[in-house]
C-alpha positions as CSV (number, residue, x, y, z in Angstrom):
1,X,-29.9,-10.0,29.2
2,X,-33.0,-7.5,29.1
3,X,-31.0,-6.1,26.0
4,X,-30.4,-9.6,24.4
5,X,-34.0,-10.9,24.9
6,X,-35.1,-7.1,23.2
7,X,-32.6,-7.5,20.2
8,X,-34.0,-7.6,16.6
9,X,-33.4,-11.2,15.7
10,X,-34.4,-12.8,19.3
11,X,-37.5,-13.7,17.8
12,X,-36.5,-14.8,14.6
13,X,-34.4,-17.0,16.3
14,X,-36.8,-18.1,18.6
15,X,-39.0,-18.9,15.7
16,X,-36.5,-20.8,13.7
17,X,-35.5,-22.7,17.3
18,X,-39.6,-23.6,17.6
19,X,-39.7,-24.8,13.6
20,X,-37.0,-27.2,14.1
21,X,-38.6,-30.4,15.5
22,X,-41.0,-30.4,13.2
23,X,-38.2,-29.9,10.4
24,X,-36.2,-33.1,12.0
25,X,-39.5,-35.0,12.3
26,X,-40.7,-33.9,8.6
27,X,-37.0,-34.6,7.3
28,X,-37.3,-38.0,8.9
29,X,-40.3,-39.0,7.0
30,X,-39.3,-38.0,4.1
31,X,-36.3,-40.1,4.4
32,X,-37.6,-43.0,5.9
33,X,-35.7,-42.6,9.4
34,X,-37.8,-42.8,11.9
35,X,-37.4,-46.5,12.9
36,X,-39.5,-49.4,12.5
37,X,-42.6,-47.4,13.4
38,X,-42.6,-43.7,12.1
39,X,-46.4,-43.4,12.2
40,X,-45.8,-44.0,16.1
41,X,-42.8,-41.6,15.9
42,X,-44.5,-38.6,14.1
43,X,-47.3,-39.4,16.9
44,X,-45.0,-39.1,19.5
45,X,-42.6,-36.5,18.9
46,X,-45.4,-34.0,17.9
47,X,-47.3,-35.2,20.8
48,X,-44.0,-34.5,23.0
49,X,-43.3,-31.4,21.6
50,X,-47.0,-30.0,22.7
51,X,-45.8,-31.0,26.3
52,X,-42.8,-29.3,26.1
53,X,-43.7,-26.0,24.9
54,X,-46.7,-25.6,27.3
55,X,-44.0,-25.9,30.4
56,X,-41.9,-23.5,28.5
57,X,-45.0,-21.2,28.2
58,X,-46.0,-21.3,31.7
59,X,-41.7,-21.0,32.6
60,X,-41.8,-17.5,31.5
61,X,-43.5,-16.0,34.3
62,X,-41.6,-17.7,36.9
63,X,-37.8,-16.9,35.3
64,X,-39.3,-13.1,34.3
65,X,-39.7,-12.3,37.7
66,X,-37.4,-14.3,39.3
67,X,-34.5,-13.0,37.2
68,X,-35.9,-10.0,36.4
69,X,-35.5,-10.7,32.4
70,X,-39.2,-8.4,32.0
71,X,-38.6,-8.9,27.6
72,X,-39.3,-12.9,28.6
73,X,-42.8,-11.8,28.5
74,X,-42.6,-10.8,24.9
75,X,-42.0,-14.6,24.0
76,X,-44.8,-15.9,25.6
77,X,-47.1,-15.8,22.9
78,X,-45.1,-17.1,20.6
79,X,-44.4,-20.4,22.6
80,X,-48.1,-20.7,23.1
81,X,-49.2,-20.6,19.7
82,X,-46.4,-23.2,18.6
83,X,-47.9,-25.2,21.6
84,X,-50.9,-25.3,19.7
85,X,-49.0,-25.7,16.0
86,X,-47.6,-29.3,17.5
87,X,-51.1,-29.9,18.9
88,X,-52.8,-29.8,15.5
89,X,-49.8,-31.7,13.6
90,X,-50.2,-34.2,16.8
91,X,-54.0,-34.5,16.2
92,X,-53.5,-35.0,12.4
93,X,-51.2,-37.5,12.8
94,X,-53.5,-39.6,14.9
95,X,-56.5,-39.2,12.3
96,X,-54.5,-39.5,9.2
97,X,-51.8,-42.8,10.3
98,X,-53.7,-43.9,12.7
99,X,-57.2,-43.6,11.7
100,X,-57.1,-43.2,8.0
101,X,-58.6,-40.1,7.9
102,X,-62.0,-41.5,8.5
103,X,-64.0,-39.4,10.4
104,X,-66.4,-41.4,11.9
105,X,-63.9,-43.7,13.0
106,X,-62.7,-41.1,14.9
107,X,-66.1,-39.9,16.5
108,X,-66.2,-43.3,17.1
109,X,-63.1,-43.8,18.8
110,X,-63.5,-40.9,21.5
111,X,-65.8,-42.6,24.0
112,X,-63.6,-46.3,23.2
113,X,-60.0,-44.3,24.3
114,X,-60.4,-41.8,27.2
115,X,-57.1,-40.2,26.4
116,X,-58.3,-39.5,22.6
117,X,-60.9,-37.7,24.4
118,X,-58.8,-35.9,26.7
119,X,-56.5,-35.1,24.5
120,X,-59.2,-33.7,22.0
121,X,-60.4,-31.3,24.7
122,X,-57.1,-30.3,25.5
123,X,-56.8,-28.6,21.9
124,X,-60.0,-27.8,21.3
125,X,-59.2,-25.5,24.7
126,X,-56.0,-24.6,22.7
127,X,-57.6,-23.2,19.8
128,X,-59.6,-20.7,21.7
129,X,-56.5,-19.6,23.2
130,X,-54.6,-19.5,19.7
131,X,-57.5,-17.5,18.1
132,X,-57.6,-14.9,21.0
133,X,-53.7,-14.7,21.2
134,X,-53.8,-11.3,19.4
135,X,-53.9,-7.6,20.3
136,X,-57.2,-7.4,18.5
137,X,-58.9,-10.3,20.4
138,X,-58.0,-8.7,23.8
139,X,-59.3,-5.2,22.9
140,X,-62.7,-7.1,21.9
141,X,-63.0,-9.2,24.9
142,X,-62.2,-6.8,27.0
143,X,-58.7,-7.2,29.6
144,X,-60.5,-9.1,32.6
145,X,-62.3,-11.8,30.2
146,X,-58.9,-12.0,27.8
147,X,-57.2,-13.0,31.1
148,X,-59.9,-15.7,32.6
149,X,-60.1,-17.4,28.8
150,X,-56.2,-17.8,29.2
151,X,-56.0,-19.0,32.5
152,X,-57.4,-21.9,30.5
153,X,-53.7,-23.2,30.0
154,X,-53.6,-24.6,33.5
155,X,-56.4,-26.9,32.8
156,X,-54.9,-27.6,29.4
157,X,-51.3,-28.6,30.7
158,X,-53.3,-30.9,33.3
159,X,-55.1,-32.6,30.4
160,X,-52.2,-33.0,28.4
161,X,-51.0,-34.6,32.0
162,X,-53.8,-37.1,31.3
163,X,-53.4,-37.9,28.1
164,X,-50.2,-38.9,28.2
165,X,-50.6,-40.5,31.1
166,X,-53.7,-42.6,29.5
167,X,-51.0,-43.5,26.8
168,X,-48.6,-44.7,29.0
169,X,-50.8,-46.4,31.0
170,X,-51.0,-49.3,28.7
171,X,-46.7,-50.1,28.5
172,X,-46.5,-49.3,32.1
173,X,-44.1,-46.9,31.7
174,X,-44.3,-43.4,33.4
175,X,-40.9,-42.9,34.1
176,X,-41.1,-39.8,31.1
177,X,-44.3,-38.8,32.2
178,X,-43.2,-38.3,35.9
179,X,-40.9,-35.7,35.1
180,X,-43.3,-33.4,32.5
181,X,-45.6,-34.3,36.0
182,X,-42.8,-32.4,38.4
183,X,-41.8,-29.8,36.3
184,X,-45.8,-28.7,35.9
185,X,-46.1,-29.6,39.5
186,X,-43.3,-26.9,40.0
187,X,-44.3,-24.4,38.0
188,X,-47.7,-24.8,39.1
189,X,-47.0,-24.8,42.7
190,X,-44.8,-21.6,42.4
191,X,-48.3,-20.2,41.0
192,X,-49.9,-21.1,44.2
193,X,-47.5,-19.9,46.7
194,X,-46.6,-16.7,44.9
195,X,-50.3,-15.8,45.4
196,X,-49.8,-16.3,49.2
197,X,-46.3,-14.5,49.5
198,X,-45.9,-10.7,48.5
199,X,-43.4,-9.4,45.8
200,X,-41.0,-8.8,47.8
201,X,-40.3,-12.2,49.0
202,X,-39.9,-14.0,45.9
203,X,-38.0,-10.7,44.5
204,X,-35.4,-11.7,47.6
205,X,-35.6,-15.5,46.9
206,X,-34.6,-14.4,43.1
């Protein structure tokens, strides 16, 4: 699998694989396919997406060494910066369909809709991450800073928690939300007892 993950056109593929909601989404503008509401559909699927990619992101550390499929680690990045890639599309959506690009509706509308607010953190937090996801960045913040700045993602998979949570809130409907909430509840929790269980134990339970 190590040789598979390592091959030339993994990330290609990976890349292409990453590209394609936003293809289908775009594609479904474009020709008017998106239902009754696309401005709520280009919100939501982007917004989705953002969720998705972020448990995939923090997934890699768990299966790499659980399985023992080490070249995981070299998609990471990747998935974290397309994380952020569906978090700006997200974002613009909401300020172009939904606010008209006006910005001082928007300013406007933070402190009216917690879960704008949240949400805006939640990339703003991503953005640092993004512009430090290079080799450079980590040479110039030195290896113990590069790693605290990144441990930001926790907080940043929580918020996205909220904010979708705030969203849903208002249907009453959290039967989506509830599993995104398990599956970071998992991956966070393995976090948490890994750091009370040595190597050796989880190498076993792999």
């Amino acid at each position: 699998m190590n040789k598979l993950l390592l091959h030339p056109a993994a990330k290609p593929l990976l890349f292409m694989l990453a590209l394609l909601p936003f293809i289908q989404l775009l594609w479904g503008a474009l020709a008017n396919a998106l239902g009754a509401n696309p401005a709520e559909a280009l919100i939501r699927g982007t917004g989705d997406w953002v969720l998705r990619l972020l448990c995939l992101t923090l997934a890699i550390t768990p299966l790499r060494e659980l399985t023992g499929w080490s070249a995981l680690a070299r998609w990471r990045r990747m998935l974290g910066n397309f994380a952020f890639f569906y978090g700006v599309l997200h974002f613009l959506c909401y300020a172009w369909l939904d606010m008209g690009l006006d910005l001082a509706a928007i300013v406007n509308d933070l402190p009216k809709r917690p879960f704008v607010l949240v949400g805006s953190l939640a990339l703003l937090l991503m953005a640092a991450l993004a512009a430090t996801s290079f080799n450079r960045a980590i040479k110039a913040l030195g290896a113990a800073r590069w790693k605290a700045l990144h441990k930001s993602v926790y907080a940043i998979v929580l918020l996205g928690l909220l904010h979708f949570f705030w969203m849903r809130a208002g249907k009453n409907d959290f039967g989506e939300w509830t599993v995104y909430a398990l599956v970071v509840a998992a991956l966070l929790g393995w976090r948490l007892a890994r750091q009370r269980r040595p190597w050796a134990v989880w190498r076993r339970i792999g």
